[in-house]
VOBA-1610 file (N, C-alpha, C; in pm, whole numbers, padded with zeros to 5 digits, always signed):
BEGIN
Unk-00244+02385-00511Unk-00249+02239-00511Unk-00262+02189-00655Unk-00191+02090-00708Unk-00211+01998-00829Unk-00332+01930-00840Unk-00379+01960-00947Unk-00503+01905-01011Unk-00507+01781-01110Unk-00630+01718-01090Unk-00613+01672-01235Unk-00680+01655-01314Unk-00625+01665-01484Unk-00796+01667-01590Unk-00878+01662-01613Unk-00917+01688-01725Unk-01103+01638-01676Unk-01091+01490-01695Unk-00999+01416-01818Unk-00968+01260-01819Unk-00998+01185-01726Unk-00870+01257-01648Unk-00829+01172-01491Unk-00938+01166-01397Unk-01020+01292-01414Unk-01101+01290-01288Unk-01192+01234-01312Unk-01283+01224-01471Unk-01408+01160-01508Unk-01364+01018-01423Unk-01259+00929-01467Unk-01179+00807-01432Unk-01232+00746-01253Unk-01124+00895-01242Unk-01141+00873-01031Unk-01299+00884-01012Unk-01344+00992-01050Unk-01499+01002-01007Unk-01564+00858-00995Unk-01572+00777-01123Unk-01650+00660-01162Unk-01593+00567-01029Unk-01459+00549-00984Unk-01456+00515-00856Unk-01506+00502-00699Unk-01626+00536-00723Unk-01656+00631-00614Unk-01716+00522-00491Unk-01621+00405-00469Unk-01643+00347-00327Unk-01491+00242-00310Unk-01446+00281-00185Unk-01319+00161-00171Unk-01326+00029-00256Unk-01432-00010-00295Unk-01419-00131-00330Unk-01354-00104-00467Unk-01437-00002-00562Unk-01427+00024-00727Unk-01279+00066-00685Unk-01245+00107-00613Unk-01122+00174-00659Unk-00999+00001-00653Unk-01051-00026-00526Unk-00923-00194-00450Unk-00963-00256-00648Unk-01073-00266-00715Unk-01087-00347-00845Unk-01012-00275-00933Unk-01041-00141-00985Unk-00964-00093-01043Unk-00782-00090-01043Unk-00748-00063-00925Unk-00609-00066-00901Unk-00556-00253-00907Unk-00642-00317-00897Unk-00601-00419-00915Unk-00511-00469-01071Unk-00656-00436-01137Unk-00635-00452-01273Unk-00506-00378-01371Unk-00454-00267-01304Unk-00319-00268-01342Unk-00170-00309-01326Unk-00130-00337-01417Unk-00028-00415-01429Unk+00072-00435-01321Unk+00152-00507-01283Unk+00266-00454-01185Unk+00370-00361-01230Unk+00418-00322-01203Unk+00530-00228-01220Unk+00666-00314-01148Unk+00726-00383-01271Unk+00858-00459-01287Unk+00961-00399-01249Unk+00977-00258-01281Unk+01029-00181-01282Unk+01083-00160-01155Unk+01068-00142-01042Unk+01049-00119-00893Unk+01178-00120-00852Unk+01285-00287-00925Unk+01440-00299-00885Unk+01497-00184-00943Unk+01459-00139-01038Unk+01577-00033-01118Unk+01507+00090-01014Unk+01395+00101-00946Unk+01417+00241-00905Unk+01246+00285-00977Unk+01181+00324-00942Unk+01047+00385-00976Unk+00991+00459-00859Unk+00891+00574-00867Unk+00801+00629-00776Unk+00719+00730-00818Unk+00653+00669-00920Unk+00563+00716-01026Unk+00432+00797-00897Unk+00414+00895-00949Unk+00299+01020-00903Unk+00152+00912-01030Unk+00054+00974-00897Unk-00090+00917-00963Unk-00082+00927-01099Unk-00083+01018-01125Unk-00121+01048-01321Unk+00025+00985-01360Unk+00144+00931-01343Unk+00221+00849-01434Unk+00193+00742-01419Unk+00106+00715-01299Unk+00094+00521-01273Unk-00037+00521-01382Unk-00095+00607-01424Unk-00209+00634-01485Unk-00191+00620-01633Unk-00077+00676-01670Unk-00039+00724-01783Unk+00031+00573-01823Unk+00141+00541-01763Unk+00192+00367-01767Unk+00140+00313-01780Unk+00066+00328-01725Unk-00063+00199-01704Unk+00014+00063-01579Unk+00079+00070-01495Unk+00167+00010-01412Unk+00176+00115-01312Unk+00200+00006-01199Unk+00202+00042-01082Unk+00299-00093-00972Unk+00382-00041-00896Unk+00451-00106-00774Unk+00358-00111-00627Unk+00331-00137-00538Unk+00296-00117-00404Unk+00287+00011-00394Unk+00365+00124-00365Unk+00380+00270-00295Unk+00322+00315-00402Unk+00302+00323-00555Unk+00263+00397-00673Unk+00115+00365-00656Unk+00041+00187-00627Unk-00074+00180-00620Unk-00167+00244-00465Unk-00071+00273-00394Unk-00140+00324-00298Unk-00127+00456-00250Unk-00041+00539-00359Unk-00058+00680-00384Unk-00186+00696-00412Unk-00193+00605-00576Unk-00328+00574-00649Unk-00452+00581-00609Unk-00444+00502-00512Unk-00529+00469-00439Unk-00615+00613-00320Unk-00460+00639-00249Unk-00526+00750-00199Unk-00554+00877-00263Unk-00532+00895-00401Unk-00575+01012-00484Unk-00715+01045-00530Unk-00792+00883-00537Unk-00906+00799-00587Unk-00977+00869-00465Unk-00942+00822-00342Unk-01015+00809-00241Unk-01034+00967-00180Unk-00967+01045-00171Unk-00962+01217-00175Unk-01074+01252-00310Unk-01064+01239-00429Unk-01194+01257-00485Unk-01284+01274-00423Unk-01313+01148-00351Unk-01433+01113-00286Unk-01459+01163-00111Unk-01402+01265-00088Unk-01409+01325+00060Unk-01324+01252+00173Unk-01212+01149+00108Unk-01161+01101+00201Unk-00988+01190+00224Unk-00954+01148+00346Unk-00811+01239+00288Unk-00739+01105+00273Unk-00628+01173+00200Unk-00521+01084+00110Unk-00385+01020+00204Unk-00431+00910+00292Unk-00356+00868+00388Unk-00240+00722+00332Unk-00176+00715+00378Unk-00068+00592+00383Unk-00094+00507+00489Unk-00022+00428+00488Unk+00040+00346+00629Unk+00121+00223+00588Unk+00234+00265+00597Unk+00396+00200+00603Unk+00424+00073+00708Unk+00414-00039+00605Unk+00474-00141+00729Unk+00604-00197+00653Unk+00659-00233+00782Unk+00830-00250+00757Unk+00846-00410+00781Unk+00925-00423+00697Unk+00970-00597+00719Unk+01141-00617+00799Unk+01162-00714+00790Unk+01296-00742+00799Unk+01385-00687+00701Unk+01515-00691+00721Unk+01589-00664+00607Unk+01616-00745+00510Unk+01515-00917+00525Unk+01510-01016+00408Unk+01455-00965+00334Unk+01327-00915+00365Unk+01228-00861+00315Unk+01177-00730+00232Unk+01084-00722+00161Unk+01055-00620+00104Unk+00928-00527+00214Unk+00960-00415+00285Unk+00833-00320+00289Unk+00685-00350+00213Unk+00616-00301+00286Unk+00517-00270+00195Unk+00408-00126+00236Unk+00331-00087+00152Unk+00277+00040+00188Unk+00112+00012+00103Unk+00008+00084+00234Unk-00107+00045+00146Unk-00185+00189+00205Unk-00291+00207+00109Unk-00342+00340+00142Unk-00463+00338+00239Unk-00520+00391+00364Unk-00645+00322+00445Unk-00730+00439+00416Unk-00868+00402+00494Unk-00981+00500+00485Unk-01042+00459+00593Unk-01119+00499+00631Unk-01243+00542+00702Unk-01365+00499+00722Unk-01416+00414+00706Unk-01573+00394+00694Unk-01675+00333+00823Unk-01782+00459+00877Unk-01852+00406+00998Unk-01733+00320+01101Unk-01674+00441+01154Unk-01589+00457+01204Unk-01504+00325+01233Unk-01473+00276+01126Unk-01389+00156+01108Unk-01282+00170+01057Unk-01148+00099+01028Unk-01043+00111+00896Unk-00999+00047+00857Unk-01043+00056+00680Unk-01018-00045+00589Unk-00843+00011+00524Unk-00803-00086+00372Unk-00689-00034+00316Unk-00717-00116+00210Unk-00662-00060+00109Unk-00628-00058-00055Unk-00533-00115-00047Unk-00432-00203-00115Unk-00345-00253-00136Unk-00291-00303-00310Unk-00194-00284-00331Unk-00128-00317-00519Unk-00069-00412-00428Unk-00052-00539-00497Unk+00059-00652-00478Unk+00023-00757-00606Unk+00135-00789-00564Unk+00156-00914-00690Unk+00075-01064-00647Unk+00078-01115-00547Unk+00059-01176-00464Unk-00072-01194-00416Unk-00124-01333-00404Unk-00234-01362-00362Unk-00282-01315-00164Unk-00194-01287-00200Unk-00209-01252+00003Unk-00185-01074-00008Unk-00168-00965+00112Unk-00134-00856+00173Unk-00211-00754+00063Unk-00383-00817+00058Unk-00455-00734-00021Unk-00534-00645+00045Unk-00660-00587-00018Unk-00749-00523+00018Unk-00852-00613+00190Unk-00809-00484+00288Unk-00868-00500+00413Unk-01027-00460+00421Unk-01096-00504+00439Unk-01300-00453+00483Unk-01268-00384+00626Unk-01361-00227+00589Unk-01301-00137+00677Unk-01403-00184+00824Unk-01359-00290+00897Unk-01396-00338+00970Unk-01255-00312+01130Unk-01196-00286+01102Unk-01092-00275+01214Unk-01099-00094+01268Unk-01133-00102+01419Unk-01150-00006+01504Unk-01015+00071+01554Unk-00944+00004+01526Unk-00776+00138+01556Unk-00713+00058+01413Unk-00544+00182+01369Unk-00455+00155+01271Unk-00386+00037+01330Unk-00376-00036+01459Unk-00315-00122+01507Unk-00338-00295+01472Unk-00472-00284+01484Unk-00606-00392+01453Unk-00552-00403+01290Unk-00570-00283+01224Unk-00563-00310+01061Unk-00475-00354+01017Unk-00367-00302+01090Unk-00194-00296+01041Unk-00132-00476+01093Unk-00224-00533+01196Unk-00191-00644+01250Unk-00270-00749+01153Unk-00363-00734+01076Unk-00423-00819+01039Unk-00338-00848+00884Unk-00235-00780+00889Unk-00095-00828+00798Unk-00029-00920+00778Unk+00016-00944+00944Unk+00097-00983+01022Unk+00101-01152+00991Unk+00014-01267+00966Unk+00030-01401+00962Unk+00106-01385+00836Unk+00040-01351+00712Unk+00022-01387+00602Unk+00172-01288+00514Unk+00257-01210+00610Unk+00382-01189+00574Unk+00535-01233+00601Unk+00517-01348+00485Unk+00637-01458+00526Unk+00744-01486+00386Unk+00834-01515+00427Unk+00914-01545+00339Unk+00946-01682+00269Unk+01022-01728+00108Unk+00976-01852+00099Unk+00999-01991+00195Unk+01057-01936+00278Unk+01132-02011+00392Unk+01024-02021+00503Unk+00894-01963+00516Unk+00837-01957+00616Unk+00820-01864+00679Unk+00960-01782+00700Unk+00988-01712+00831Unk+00871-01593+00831Unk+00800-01574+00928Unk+00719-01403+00919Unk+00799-01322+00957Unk+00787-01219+00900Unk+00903-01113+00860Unk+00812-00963+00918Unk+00719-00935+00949Unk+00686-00765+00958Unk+00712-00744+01085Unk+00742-00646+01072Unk+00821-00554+01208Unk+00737-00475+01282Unk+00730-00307+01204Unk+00662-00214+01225Unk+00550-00200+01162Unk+00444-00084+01203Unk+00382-00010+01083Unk+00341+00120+01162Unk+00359+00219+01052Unk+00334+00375+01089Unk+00200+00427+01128Unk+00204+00472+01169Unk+00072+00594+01207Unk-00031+00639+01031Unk-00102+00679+01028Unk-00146+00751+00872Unk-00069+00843+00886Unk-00044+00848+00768Unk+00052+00966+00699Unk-00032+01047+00583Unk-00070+01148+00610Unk-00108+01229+00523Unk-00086+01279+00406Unk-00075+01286+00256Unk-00020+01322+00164Unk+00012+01476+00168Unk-00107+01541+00123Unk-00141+01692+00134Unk+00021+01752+00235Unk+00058+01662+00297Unk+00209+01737+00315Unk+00329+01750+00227Unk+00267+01680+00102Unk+00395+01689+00007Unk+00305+01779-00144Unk+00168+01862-00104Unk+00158+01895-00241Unk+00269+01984-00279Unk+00350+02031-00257Unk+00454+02133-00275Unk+00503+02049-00383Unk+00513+01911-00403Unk+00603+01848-00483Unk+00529+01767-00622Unk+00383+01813-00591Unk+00295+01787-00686Unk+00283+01638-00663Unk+00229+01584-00579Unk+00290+01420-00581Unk+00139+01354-00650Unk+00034+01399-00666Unk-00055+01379-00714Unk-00032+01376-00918Unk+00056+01452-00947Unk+00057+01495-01105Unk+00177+01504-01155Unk+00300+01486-01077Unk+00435+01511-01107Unk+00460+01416-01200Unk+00532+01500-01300Unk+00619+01420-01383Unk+00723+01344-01364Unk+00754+01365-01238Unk+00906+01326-01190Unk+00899+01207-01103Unk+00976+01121-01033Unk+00949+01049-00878Unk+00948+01100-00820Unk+00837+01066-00736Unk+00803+01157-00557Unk+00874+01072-00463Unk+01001+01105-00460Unk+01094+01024-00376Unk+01086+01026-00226Unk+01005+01160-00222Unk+01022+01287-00094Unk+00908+01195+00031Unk+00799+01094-00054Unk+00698+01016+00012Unk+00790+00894+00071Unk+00829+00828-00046Unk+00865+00674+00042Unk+00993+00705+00128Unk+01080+00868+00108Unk+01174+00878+00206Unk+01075+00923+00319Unk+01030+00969+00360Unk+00908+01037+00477Unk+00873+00869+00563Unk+00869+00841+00474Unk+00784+00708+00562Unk+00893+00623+00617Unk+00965+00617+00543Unk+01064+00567+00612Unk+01142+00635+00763Unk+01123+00757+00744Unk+01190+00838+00864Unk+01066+00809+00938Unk+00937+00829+00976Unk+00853+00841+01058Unk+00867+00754+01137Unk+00747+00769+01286Unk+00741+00750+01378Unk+00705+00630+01342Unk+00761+00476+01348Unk+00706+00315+01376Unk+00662+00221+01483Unk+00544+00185+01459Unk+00505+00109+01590Unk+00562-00038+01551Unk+00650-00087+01678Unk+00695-00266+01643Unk+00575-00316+01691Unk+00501-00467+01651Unk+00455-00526+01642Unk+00498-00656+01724Unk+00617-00626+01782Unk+00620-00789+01861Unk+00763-00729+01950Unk+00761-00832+02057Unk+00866-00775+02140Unk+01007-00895+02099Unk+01124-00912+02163Unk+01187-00971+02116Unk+01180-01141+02185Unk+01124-01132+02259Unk+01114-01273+02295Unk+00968-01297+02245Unk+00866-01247+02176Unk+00802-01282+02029Unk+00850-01314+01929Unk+00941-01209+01888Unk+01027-01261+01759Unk+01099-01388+01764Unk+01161-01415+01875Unk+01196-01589+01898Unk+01164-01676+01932Unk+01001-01655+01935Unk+00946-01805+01934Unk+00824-01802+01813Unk+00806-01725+01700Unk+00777-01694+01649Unk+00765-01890+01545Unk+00685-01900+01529Unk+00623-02027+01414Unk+00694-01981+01251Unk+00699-02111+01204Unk+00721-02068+01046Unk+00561-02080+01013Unk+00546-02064+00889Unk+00389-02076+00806Unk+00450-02223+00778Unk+00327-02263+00741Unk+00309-02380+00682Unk+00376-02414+00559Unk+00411-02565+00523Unk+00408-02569+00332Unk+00289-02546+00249Unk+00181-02633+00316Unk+00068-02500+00231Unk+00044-02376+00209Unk+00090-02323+00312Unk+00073-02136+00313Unk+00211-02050+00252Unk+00301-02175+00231Unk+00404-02108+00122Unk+00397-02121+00020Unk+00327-02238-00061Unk+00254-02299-00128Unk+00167-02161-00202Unk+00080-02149-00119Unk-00045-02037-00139Unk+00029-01909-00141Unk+00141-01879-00089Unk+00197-01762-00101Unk+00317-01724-00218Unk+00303-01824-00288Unk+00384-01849-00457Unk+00276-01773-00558Unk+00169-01820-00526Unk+00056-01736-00640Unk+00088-01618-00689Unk+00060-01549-00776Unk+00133-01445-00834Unk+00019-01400-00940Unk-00021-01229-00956Unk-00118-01217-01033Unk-00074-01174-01182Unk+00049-01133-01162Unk+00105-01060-01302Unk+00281-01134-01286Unk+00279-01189-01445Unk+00390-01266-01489Unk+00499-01148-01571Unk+00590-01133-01539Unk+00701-01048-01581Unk+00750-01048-01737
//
């Protein structure tokens, strides 16, 4: 299995509760980069100092494995207007919270207060809309385990770990609404599109 430095780990160690880590990952930059193609491994989002969605919640779950948790995903899917998104969850007194990188004042860090991945993965669901209103999320996956890709070093690789955001994409998806949901489905508000313009990092 891929390791990492003593640097990196003094770093992750000092992390040592969902919250330090949701602050920490905050505070790095976005990763602009994302249209041309990126899928930076922990230690390059580290090394950049930038991070996209899937890079901060590698991040995230690398942080959180330090700390006795395992290094899980969970993939939710939008429309094809839309952009995906991917955030890393955990565990706590048998609840489940999630880490989240976004640009965006909304689809952040969850309080591990939700009793199934269904509950967590739904509490997405208002606040993912397009500037038009429309709510857009579809699916979201089961946890996905990392430790199935150390073969590819996805923790330390120099390279993109392409082998993750293709995985998630193939996996098993739960839809979130049936189709006569999807068509009577509300727009958001002009305030809540309004509120969903906010933006934490300027390009």
């Amino acid at each position: 299995m891929d390791s990492f430095n003593q640097k990196e780990l003094k770093l992750l160690k000092s992390l040592n509760s969902p919250k330090k880590i949701q602050d920490f990952i905050n505070k790095i930059p976005i990763n602009f980069d994302y249209k041309k193609g990126t899928c930076y491994s922990p230690r390059m989002a580290l090394e950049k100092n930038k991070a996209q969605c899937m890079e901060g919640a590698m991040l995230a779950a690398a942080a959180l494995e330090v700390h006795g948790f395992p290094p899980l995903l969970m993939d939710l899917t939008s429309t094809k207007h839309d952009f995906d998104h991917v955030v890393a969850i955990f565990k706590q007194n048998n609840c489940w919270g999630a880490i989240s990188k976004t640009n965006h004042a909304v689809l952040r860090y969850r309080e591990p207060i939700y009793k199934t991945i269904r509950e967590l993965a739904f509490s997405y669901f208002h606040e993912y809309f397009l500037n038009n209103g429309k709510k857009t999320l579809r699916s979201y996956s089961g946890p996905v385990n990392l430790n199935k890709f150390n073969k590819i070093n996805w923790r330390t690789s120099s390279k993109d770990v392409w082998d993750i955001p293709n995985y998630l994409g193939d996996v098993k998806h739960f839809p979130f609404l049936s189709k006569q949901q999807i068509h009577s489905l509300r727009k958001a508000d002009k305030i809540e599109i309004q509120a969903g313009k906010l933006i934490e990092w300027k390009k």
